[in-house]
C-alpha positions in Angstrom: -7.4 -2.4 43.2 -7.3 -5.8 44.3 -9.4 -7.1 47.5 -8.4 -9.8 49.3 -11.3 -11.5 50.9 -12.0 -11.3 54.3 -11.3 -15.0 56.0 -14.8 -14.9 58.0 -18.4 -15.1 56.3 -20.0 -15.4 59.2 -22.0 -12.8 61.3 -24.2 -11.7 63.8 -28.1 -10.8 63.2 -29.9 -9.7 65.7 -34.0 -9.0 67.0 -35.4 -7.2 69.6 -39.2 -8.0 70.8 -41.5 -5.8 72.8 -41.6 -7.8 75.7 -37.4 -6.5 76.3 -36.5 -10.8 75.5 -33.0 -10.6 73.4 -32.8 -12.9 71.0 -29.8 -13.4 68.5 -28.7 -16.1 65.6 -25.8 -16.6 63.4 -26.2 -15.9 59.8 -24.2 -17.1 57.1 -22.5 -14.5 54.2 -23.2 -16.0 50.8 -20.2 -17.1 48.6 -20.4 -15.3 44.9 -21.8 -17.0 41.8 -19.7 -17.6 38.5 -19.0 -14.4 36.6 -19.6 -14.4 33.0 -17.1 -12.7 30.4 -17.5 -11.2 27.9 -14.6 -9.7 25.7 -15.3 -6.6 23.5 -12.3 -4.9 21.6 -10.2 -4.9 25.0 -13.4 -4.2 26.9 -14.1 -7.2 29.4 -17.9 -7.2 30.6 -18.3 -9.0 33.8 -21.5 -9.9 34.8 -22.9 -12.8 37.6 -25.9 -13.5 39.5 -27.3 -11.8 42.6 -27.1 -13.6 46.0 -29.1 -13.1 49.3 -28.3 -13.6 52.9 -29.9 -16.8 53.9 -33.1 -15.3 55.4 -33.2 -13.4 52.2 -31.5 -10.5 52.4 -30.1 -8.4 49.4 -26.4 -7.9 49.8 -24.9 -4.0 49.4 -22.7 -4.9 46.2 -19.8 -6.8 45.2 -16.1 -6.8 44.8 -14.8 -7.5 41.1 -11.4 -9.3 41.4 -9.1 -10.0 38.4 -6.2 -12.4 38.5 -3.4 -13.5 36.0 -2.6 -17.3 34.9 -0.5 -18.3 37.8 -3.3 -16.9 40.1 -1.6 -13.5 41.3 -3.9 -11.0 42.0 -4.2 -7.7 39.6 -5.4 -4.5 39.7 -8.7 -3.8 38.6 -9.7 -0.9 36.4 -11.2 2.1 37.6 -15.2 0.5 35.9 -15.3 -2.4 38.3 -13.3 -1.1 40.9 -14.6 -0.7 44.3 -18.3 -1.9 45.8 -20.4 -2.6 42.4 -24.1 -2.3 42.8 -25.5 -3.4 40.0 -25.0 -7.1 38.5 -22.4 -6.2 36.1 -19.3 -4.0 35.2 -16.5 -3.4 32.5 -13.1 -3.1 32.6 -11.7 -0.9 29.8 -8.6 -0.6 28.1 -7.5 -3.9 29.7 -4.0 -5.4 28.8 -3.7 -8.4 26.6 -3.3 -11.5 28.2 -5.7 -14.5 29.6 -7.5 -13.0 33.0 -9.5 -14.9 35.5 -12.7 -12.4 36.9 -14.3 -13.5 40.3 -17.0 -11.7 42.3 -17.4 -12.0 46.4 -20.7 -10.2 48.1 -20.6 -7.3 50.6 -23.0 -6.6 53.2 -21.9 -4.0 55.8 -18.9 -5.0 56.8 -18.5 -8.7 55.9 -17.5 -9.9 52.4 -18.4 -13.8 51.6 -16.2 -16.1 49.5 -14.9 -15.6 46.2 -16.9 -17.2 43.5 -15.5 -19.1 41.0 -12.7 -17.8 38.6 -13.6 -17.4 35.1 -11.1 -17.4 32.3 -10.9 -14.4 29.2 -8.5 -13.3 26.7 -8.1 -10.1 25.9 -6.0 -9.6 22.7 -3.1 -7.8 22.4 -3.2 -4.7 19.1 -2.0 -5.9 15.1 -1.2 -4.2 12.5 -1.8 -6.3 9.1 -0.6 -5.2 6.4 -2.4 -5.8 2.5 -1.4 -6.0 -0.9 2.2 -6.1 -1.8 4.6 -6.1 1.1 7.6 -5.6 -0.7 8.3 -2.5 -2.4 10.6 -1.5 -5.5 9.9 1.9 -5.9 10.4 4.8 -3.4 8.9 6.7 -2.0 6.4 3.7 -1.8 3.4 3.2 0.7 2.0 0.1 2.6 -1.3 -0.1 3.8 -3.3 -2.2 6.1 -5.0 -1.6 9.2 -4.8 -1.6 13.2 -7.1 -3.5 15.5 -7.2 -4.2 19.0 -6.5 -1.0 19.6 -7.7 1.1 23.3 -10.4 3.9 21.3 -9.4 7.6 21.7 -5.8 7.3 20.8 -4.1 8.8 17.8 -1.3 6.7 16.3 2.1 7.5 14.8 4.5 5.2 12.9 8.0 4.5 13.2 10.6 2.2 11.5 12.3 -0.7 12.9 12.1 0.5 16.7 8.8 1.1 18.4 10.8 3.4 20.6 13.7 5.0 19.2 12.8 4.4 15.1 12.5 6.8 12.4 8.9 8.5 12.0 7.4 8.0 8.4 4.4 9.8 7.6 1.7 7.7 7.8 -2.5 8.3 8.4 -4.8 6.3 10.4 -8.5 6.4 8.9 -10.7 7.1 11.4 -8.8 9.2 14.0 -8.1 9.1 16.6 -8.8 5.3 17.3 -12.9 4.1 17.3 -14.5 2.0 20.1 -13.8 -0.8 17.8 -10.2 -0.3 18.3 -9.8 -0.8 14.1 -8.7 1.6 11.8 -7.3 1.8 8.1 -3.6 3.3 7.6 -2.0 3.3 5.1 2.1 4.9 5.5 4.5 6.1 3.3 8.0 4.6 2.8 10.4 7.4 1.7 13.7 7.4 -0.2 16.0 7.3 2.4 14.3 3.8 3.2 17.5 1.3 2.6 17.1 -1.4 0.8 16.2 -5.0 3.0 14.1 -6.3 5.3 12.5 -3.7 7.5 9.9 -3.6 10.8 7.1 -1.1 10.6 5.4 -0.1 14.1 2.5 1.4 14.9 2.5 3.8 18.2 -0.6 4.6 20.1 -0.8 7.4 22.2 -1.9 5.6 24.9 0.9 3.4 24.5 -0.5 0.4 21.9 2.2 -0.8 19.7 1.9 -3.4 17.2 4.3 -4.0 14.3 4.7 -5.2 10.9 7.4 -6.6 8.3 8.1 -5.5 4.9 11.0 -5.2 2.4 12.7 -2.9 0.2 13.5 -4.2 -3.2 14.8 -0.8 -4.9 18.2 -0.8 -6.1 19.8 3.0 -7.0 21.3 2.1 -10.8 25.1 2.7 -11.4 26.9 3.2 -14.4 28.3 -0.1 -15.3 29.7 0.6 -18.6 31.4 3.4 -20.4 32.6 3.7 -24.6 34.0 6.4 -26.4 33.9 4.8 -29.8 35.4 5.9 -33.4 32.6 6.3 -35.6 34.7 6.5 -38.6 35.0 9.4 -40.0 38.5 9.6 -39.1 39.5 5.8 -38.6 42.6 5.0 -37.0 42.6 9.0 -35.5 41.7 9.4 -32.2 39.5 12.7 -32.6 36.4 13.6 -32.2 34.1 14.1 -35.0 31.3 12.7 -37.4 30.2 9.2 -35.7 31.8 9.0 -32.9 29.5 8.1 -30.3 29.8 8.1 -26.5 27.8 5.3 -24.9 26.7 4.8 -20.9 25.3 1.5 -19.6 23.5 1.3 -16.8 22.6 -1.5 -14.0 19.2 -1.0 -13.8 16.4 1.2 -15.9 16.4 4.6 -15.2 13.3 7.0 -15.0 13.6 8.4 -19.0 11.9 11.5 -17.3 15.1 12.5 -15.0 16.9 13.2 -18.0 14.8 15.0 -20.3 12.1 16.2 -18.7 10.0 15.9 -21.9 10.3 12.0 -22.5 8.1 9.8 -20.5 6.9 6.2 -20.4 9.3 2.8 -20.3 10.2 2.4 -23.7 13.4 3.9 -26.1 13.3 7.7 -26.2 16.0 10.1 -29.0 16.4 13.6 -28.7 18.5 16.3 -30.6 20.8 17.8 -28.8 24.8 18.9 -28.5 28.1 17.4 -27.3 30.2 20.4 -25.6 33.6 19.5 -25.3 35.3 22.0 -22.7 38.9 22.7 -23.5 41.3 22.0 -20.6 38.7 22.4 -17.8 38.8 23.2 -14.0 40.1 19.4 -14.0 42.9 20.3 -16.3 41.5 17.7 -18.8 39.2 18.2 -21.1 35.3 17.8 -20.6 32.0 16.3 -22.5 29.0 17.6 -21.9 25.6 16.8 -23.1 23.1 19.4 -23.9 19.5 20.7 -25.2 18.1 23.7 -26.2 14.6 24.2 -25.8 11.7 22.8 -26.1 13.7 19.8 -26.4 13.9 18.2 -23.7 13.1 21.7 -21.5 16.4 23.3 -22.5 18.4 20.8 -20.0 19.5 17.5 -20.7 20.9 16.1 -17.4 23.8 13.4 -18.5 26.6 14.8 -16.4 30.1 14.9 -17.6 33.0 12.5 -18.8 36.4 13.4 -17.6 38.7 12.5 -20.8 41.6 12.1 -19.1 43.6 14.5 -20.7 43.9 17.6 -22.7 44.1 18.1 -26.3 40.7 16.9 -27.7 40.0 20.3 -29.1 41.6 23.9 -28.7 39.0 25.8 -27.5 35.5 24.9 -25.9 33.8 23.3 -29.3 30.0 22.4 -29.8 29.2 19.2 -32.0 25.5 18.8 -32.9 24.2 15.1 -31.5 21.7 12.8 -31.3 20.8 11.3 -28.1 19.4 7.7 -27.5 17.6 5.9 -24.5 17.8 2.2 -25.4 15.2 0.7 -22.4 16.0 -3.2 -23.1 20.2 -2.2 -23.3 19.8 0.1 -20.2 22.3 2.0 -22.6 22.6 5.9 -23.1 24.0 6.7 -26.1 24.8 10.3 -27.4 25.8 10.0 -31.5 27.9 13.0 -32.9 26.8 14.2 -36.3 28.7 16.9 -36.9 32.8 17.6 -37.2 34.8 21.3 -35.8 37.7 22.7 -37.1 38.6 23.1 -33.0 39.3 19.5 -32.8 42.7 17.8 -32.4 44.1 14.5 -32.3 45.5 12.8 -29.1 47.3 10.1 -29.6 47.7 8.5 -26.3 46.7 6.1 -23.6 43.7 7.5 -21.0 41.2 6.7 -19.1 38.0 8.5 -19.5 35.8 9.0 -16.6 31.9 9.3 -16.5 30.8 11.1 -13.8 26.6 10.9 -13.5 24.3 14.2 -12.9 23.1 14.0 -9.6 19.6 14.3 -10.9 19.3 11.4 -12.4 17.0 8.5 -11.3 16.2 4.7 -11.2 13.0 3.5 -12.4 13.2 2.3 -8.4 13.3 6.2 -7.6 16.6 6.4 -6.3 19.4 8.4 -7.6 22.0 6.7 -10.1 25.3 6.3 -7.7 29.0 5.6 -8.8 30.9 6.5 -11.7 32.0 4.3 -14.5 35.5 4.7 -16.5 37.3 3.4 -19.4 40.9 3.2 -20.5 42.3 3.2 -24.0 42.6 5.3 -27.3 39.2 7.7 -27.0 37.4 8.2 -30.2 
């Protein structure tokens, strides 16, 4: 703790001869040298000079006082509190700030004057963060390191409150914290990560926090565009058959992998597969679906569904062979029917057609394709 020092240096020494003559004289209590400081992690290693009493004299110890910038006394850690002995001590796990040290001697009972003050800054913990600070794809990681951090604590992360934010997973290498208070961590960003800017903490145990920006750059895709289009085969007759294709465009690339799980890479993908028109479903309109058997594509192309707006496409649940197209530059699905049914039927009328995504389909960003996309007109 603090000690303030007492206002008199002066005392009493006395002798006592044989011959029973007192004698007695004043002696002075010696004021305490300059402390030198030096910082370490957020150590601070205070050391100074011995003194004497004037007739030579060691002193019993010192008293290690700490103040702030405006001169108000603080409490001292438990390594230089009390009477120190030796000629220098450490204060550990000191909070950051700049911190003036002074020593004042001891002997018995009497304490001489402060020395003078000596200035050090202890630093307060970082986190830096390396590489790429923005991420597009998630789950994502950042990774970086901790110093100036008080050894022995083990460290947690949180999101955008150092208090109250969402944990991420995240791993500190070593742990818990070394005496150099510096670490490696590196911390994963998950899905549920919105897009923007965002503040990364990291928590000590011990109750270090330092923080860290970075951003989110990974828009979830939406269907932008949808086309039931007339291949010709019956021109001018809205029903499905022989060329007709249904087409679904896309704001951003998706991951080729979320809807056949046997394509890969960034490029243009085609598969073999079936349009399955469902007669008057659970809707009350009629249904497309797009489907594999396997090995294609692991038996289970995930497209989802158009709604076609009305009933009357075909007159029972019909099955046209297809071919299915990724197009990476158009961002455009597009399912080609290459085969005619006897089970479809003309409708000649207005409606609008609505594509409806599988829920298991994903961005190249890792997010899942959101919204719907519709068209109105003449279908096929």
């Amino acid at each position: 703790m603090a000690v303030t020092s007492m206002s008199s240096v002066a005392f009493a020494a006395y002798s006592v001869t044989g011959g029973g003559g007192g004698a007695s004289q004043a002696s002075t209590m010696p004021a305490g040298g300059t402390t030198t400081v030096t910082v370490a992690n957020r150590s601070a290693i205070v050391s100074w000079p011995a003194v004497t009493l004037p007739n030579g004299t060691p002193v019993d110890g010192y008293r290690v006082f700490r103040y702030d910038g405006g001169g108000a006394a603080q409490t001292i850690g438990a390594g230089c509190a009390g009477l120190i002995t030796s000629l220098t001590c450490t204060e550990t796990a000191g909070a950051p700030g700049t911190w003036r040290y002074a020593i004042a001697p001891v002997y018995k009972s009497w304490q001489g004057a402060e020395g003078p003050r000596t200035p050090a800054t202890i630093a307060a913990p970082q986190l830096a963060l390396t590489g790429s600070t923005n991420i597009t794809v998630v789950p994502g990681s950042v990774n970086g390191s901790i110093t100036k951090f008080v050894p022995g604590q083990t460290v947690s992360f949180r999101l955008n409150n150092p208090s109250t934010g969402t944990f991420v997973p995240g791993s500190l290498n070593p742990s818990p914290v070394p005496a150099s208070g510096t670490a490696d961590v590196s911390v994963t960003i998950p899905t549920s990560v919105a897009d923007g800017s965002h503040v990364l903490y990291a928590v000590g145990s011990g109750g270090d926090v330092a923080s860290a920006h970075f951003t989110v750059t990974a828009p979830a895709p939406t269907p932008t565009g949808l086309a039931l289009v007339n291949g010709g085969a019956f021109a001018g007759v809205e029903k499905i058959g022989l060329g007709d294709t249904i087409s679904v465009t896309f704001s951003d690339s998706l991951n080729v992998a979320s809807l056949c799980s046997t394509w890969s890479g960034t490029g243009d993908q085609t598969a073999v597969g079936s349009v399955v028109v469902d007669n008057n479903a659970a809707s009350g309109n009629d249904r497309l679906r797009v489907t594999t058997n396997a090995p294609v594509c692991g038996g289970a192309f995930k497209f989802g569904n158009v709604n076609l707006g009305t009933a009357g496409f075909v007159t029972a649940n019909t099955t046209f062979t297809a071919t299915i197209a990724w197009g990476a530059a158009s961002k455009q699905l597009t399912v080609t029917i290459v085969s005619d049914s006897v089970d479809a039927a003309r409708v000649n009328s207005t409606n609008t057609a609505l594509y409806t995504p599988d829920a298991a389909i994903t961005g190249t960003s890792g997010r899942a394709v959101t919204g719907t996309a519709s068209v109105t007109g003449m279908h096929f």
